[in-house]
C-alpha positions as CSV (number, residue, x, y, z in Angstrom):
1,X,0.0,0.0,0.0
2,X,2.5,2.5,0.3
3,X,4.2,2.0,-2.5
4,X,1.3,2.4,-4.3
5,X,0.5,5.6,-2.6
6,X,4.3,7.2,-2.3
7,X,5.0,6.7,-6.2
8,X,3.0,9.9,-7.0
9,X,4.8,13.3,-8.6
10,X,3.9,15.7,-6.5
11,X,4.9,18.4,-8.4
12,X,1.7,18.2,-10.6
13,X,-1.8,18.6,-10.6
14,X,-2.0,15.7,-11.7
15,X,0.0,13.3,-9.0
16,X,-2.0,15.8,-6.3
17,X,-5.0,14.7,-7.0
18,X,-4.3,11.3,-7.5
19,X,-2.0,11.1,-4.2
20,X,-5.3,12.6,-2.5
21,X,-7.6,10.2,-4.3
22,X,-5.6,7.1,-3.4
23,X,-5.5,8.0,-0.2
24,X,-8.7,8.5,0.5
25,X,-9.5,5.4,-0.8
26,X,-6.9,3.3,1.5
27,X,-7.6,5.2,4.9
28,X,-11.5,5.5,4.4
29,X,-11.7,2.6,2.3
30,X,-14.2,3.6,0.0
31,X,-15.7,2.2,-2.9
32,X,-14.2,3.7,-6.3
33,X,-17.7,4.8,-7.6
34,X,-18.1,6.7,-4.0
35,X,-14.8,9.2,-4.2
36,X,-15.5,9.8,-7.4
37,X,-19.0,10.8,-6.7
38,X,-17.7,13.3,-4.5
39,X,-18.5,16.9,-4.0
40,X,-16.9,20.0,-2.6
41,X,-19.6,20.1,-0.3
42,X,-19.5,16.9,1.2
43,X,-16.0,18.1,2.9
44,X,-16.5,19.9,6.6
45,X,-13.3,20.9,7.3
46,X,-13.6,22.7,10.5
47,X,-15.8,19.1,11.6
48,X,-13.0,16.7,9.8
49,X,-15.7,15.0,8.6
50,X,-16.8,14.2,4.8
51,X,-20.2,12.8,3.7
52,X,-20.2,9.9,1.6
53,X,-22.8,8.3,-0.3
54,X,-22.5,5.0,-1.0
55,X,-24.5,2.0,-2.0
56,X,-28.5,2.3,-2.1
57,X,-27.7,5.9,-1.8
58,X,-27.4,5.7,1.9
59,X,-25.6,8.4,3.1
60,X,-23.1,8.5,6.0
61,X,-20.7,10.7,7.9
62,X,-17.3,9.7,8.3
63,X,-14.3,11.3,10.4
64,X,-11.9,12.9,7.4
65,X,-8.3,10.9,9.0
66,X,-5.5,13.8,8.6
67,X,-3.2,12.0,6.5
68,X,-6.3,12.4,3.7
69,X,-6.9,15.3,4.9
70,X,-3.5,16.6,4.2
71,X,-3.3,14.8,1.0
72,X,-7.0,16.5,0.0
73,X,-6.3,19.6,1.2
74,X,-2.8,20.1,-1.2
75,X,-5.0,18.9,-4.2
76,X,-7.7,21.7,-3.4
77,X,-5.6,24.5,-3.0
78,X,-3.1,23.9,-5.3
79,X,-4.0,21.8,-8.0
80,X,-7.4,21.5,-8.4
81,X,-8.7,23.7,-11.4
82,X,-10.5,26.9,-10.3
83,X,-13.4,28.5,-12.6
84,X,-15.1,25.5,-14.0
85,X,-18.7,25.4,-12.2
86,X,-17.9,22.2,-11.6
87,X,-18.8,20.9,-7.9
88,X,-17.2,17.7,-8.0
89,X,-14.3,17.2,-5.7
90,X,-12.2,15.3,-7.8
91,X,-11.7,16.6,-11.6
92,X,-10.4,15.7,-14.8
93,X,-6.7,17.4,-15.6
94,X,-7.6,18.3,-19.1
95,X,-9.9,21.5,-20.3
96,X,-12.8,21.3,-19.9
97,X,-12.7,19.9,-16.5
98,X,-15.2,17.4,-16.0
99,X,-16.0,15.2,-12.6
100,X,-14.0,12.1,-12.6
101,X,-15.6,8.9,-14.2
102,X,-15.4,5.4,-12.3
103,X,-13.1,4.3,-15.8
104,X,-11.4,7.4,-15.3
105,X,-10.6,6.0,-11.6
106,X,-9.2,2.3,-13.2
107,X,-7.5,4.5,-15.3
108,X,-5.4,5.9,-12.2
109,X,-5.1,2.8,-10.5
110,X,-3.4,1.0,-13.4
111,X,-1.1,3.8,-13.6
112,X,-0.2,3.9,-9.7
113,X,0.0,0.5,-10.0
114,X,2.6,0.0,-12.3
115,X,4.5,3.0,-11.0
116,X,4.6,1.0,-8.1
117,X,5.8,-2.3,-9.9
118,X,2.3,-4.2,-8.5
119,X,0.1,-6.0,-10.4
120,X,-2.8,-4.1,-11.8
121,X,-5.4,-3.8,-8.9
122,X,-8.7,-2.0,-8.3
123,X,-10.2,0.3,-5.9
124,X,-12.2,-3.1,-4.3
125,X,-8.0,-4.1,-3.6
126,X,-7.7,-1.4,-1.8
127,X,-10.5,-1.7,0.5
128,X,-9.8,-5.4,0.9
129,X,-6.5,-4.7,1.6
130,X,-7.3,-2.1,4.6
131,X,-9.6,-4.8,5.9
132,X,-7.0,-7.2,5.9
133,X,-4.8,-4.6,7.6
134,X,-7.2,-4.2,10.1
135,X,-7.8,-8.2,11.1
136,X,-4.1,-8.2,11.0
137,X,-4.3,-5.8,13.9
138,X,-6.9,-7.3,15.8
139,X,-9.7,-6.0,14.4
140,X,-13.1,-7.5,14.9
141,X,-15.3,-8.0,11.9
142,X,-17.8,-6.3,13.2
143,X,-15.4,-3.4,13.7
144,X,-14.2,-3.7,10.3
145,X,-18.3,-4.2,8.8
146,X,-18.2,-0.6,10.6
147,X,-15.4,0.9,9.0
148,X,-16.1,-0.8,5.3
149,X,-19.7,0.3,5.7
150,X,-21.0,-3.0,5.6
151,X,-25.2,-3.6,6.3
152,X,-24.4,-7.0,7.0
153,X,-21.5,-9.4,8.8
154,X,-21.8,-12.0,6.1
155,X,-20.7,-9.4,3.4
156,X,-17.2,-8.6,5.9
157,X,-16.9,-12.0,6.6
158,X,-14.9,-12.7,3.1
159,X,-12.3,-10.8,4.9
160,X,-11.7,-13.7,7.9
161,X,-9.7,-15.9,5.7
162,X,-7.5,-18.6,7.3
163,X,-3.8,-17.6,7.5
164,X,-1.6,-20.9,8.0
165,X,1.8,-19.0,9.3
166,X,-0.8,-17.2,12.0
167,X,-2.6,-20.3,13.3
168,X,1.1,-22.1,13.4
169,X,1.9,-21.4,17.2
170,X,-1.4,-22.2,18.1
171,X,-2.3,-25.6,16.6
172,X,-1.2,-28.8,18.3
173,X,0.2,-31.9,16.3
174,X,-2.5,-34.1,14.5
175,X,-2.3,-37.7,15.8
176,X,-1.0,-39.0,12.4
177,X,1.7,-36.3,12.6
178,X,0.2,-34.2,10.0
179,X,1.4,-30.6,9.7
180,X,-1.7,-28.2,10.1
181,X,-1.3,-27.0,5.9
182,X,-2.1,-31.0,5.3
183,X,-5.2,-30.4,7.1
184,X,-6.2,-27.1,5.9
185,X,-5.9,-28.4,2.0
């Protein structure tokens, strides 16, 4: 994950916005079609808090973590194009500046990708990849249903995947002296 968010140039408007759009996406873990769907207005900045709509157009509140912040706040100011009547938070870099697309957001992701030297991965790899983070941690799913926005355990439970190396200290030896990745196969 951080290479895929520290291979950005900085220095244009371009790498701001999508430094600030990646990151977004791994701290909040939101859906692709959701930060692109963002507005100006669904920023408080004085709250740290940013409105996001998600699936069935339910609409939620969620606290704005400062490293996005940061990252939002540098595209905004300084790289973000001025004049265009256009609402939406995140823009297109070429005249006339148009809300991002969700195939406009692939499009970034295949290019942070391979500036990163990963395989080409989507927005949804991202969000799985903080929930992973976030088992990893110690986590519950419920916890992690929270933070993912999930109506329903069953849809975070894809996320409780048995890791082999992490259940090694606490299995015991099988009676036929099978090791435990016999078993799990």
């Amino acid at each position: 994950m951080e290479a895929l968010l520290g291979g950005h140039e900085t220095s244009t408007h371009t790498g701001l916005r999508d430094k600030a759009l990646l990151t977004l996406l791994a701290v909040l873990g939101l859906r692709g079609a959701e930060a692109a769907a963002l507005e100006l207005t669904d920023l408080d900045w004085c709250a740290g808090l940013i409105t996001v709509t998600g699936k069935g157009s339910r609409t939620e509140q969620l606290p704005l973590p400062a490293r996005a912040g940061k990252a939002m706040a540098d595209y905004v100011m300084h790289a973000r194009p001025t004049g265009t009547g256009c609402t939406a938070l995140f823009l297109t870099d070429r005249r006339p500046s148009r809300q991002l697309t969700a195939g406009a957001l692939r499009q970034i992701m295949r290019r942070a990708c391979a500036r990163a030297g990963i395989g080409n991965a989507g927005a949804h790899r991202v969000r799985h990849t903080l929930a992973t983070d976030l088992l990893r941690a110690g986590a519950s799913l419920p916890d992690i249903g929270q933070v993912l926005r999930h109506r329903s355990q069953l849809a975070t439970s894809v996320y409780a995947k048995i890791d082999p190396e992490r259940l090694r200290p606490l299995s015991r030896t099988w009676p036929s002296g099978a090791a435990i990745e016999d078993v799990l196969q």
